[in-house]
C-alpha positions as protocol buffer text, in pm:
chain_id: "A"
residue {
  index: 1
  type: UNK
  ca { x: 1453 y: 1103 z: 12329 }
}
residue {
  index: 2
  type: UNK
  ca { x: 1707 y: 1341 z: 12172 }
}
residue {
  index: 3
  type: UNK
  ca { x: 1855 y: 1670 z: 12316 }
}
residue {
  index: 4
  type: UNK
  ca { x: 1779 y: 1915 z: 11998 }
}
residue {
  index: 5
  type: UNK
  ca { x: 1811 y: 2276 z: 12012 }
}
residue {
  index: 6
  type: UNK
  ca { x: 1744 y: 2501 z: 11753 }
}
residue {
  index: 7
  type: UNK
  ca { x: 1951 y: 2885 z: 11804 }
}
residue {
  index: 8
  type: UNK
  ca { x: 1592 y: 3095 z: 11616 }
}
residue {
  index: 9
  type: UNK
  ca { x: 1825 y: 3392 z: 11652 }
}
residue {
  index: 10
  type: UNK
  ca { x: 2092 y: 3239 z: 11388 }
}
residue {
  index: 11
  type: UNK
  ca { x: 1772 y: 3103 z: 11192 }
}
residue {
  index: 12
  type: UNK
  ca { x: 1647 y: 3404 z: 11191 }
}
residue {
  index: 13
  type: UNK
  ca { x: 1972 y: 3619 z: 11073 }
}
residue {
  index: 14
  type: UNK
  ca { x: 2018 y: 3393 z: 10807 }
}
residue {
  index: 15
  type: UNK
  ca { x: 1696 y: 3413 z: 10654 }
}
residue {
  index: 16
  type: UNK
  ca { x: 1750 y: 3780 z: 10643 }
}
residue {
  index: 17
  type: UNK
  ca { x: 2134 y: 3712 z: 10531 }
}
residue {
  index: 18
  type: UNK
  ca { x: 1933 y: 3530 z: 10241 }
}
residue {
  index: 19
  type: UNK
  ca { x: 1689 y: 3809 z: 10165 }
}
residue {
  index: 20
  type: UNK
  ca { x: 1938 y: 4053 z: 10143 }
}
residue {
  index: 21
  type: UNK
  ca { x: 2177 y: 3800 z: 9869 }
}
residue {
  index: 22
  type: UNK
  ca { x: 1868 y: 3787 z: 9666 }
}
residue {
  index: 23
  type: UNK
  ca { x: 1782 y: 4156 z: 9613 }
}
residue {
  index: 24
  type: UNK
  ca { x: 2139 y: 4163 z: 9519 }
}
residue {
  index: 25
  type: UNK
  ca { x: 2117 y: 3894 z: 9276 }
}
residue {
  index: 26
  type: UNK
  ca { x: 1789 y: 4071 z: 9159 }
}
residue {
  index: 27
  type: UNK
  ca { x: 1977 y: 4401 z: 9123 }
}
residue {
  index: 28
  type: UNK
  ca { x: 2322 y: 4283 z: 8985 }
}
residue {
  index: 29
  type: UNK
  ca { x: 2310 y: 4103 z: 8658 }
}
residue {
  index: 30
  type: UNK
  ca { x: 2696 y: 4090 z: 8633 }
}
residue {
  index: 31
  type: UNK
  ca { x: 2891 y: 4308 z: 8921 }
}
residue {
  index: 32
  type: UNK
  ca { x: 3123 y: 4372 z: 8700 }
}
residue {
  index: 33
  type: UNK
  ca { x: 2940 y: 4479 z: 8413 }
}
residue {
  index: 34
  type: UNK
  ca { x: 3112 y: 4819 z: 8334 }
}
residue {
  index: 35
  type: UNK
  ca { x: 3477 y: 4752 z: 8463 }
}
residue {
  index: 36
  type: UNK
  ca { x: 3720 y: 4793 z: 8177 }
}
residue {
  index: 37
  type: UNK
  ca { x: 4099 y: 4703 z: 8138 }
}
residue {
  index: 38
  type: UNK
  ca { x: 4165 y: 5045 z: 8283 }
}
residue {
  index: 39
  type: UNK
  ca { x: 3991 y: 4886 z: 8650 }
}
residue {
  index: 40
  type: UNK
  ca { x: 4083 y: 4538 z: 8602 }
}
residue {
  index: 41
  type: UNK
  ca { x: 4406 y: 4609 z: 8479 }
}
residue {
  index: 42
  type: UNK
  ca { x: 4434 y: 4269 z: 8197 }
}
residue {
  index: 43
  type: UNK
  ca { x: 4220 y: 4228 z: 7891 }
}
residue {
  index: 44
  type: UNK
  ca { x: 4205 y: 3845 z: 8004 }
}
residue {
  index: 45
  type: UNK
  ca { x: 4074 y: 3935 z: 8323 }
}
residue {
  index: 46
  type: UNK
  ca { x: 3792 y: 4117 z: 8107 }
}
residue {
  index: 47
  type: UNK
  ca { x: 3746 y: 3877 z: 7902 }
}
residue {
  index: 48
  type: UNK
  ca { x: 3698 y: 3624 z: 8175 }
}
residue {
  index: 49
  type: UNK
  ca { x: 3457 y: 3858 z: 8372 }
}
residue {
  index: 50
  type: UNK
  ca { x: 3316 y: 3886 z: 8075 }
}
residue {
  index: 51
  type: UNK
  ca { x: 3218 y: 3533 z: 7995 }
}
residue {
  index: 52
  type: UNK
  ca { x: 3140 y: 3487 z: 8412 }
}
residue {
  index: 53
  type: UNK
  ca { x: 2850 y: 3769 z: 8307 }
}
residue {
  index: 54
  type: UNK
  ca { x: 2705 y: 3589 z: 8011 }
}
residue {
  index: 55
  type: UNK
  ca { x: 2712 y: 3279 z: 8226 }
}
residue {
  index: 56
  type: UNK
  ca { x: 2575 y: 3458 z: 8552 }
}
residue {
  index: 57
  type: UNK
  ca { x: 2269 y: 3594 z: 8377 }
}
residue {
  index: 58
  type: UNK
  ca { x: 2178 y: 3252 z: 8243 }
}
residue {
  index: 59
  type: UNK
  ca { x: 2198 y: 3095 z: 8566 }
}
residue {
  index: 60
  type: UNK
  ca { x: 2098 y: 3389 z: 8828 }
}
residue {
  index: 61
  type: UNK
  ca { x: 1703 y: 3377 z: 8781 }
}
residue {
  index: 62
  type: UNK
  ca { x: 1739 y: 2947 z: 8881 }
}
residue {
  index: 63
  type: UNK
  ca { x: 1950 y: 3086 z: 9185 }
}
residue {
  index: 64
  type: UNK
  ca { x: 1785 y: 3385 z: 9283 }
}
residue {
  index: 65
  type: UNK
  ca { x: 1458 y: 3205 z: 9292 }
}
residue {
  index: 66
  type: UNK
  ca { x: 1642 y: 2920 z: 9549 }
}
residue {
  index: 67
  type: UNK
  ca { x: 1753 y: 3175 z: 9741 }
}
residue {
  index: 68
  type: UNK
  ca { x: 1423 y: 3325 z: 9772 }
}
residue {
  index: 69
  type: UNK
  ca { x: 1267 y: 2972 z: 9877 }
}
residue {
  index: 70
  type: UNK
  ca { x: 1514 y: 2897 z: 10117 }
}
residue {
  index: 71
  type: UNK
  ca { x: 1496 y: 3247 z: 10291 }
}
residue {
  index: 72
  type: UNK
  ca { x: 1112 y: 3152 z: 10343 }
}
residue {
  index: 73
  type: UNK
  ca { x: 1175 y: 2843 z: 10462 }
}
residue {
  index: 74
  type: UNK
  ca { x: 1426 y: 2947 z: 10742 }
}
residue {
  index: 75
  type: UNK
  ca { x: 1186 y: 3237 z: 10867 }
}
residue {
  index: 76
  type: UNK
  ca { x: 885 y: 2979 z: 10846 }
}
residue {
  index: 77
  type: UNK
  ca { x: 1080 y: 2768 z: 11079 }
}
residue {
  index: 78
  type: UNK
  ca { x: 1207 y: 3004 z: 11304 }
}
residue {
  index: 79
  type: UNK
  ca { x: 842 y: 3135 z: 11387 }
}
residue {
  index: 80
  type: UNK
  ca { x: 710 y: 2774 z: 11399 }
}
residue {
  index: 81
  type: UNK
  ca { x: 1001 y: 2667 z: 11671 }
}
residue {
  index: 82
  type: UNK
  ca { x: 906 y: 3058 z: 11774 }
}
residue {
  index: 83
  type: UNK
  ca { x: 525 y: 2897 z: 11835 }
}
residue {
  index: 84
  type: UNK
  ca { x: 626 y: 2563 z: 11964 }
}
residue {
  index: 85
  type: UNK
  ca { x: 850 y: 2747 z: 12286 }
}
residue {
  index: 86
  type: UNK
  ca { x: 551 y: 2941 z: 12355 }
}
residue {
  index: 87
  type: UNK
  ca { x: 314 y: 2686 z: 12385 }
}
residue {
  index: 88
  type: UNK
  ca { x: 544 y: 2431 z: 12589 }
}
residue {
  index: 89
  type: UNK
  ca { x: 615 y: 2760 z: 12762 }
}
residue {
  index: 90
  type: UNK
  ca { x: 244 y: 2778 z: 12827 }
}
residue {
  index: 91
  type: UNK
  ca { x: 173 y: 2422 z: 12900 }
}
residue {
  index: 92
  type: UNK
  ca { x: 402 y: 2380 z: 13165 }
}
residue {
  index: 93
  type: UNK
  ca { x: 277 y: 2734 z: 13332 }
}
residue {
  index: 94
  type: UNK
  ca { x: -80 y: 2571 z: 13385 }
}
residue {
  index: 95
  type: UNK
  ca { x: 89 y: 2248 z: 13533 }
}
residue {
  index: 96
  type: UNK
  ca { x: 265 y: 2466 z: 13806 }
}
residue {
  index: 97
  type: UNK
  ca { x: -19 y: 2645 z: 13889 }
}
residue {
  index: 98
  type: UNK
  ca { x: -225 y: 2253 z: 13902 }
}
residue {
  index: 99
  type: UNK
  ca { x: 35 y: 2151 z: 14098 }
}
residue {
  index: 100
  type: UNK
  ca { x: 102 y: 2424 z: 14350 }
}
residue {
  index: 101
  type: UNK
  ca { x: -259 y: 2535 z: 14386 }
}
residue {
  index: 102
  type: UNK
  ca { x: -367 y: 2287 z: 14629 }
}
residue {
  index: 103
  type: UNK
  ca { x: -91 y: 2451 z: 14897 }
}
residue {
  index: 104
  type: UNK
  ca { x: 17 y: 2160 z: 14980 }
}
residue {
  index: 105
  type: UNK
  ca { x: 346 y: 2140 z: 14818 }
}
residue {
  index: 106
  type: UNK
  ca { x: 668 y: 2006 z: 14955 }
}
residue {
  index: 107
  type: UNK
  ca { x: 817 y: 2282 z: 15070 }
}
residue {
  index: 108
  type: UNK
  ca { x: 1057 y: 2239 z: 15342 }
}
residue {
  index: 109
  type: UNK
  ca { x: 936 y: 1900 z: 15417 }
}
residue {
  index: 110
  type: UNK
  ca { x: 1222 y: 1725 z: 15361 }
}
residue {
  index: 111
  type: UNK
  ca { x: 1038 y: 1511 z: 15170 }
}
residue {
  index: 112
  type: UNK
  ca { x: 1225 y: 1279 z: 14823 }
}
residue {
  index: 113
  type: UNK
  ca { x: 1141 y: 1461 z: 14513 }
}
């Protein structure tokens, strides 16, 4: 048997990390759609934002899209190892009350565990 642990708070935070990268990528064709020589200070640096933009906006809805499907998938698996702690939580509650509602427990026996 292996020792796995899963951290659902980090699962968690990065399917919302996720979320939040694909409304940008929703909003934001090109981020720098607008900036000019006068910003960027070098018409090759335009030119190359430029062609990043035209390239971005053929490739964003395939990425957006896996973004989107990956988000779901880490918030589908932190409530399903969410679900599985609760019932093993659950399950091992009604196998301490079995086993300590007959009062006749070990207590202070000295008895080998």
């Amino acid at each position: 048997m292996s020792d796995q642990t899963a951290d659902i708070t980090r699962i968690k935070e990065s399917a919302r990390s996720l979320s939040k990268i694909h409304r940008e990528f929703s909003r934001n064709a090109n981020p720098a759609d607008g900036l000019g020589i006068d910003v960027l200070g070098d018409r090759s640096l335009v030119e190359t934002f430029d062609d990043f933009g035209d390239n971005w906006k053929i490739h964003r809805e395939r990425l957006t899209d896996e973004i989107e499907k990956l988000s779901k998938i880490l918030s589908t698996a932190a409530q399903a190892y969410e679900d599985i702690d609760h019932q093993l939580a659950e399950a091992l509650r009604g196998t301490d009350k079995q086993g300590t509602g007959t009062g006749t427990g070990t207590g202070g026996s000295g008895g080998a565990k």
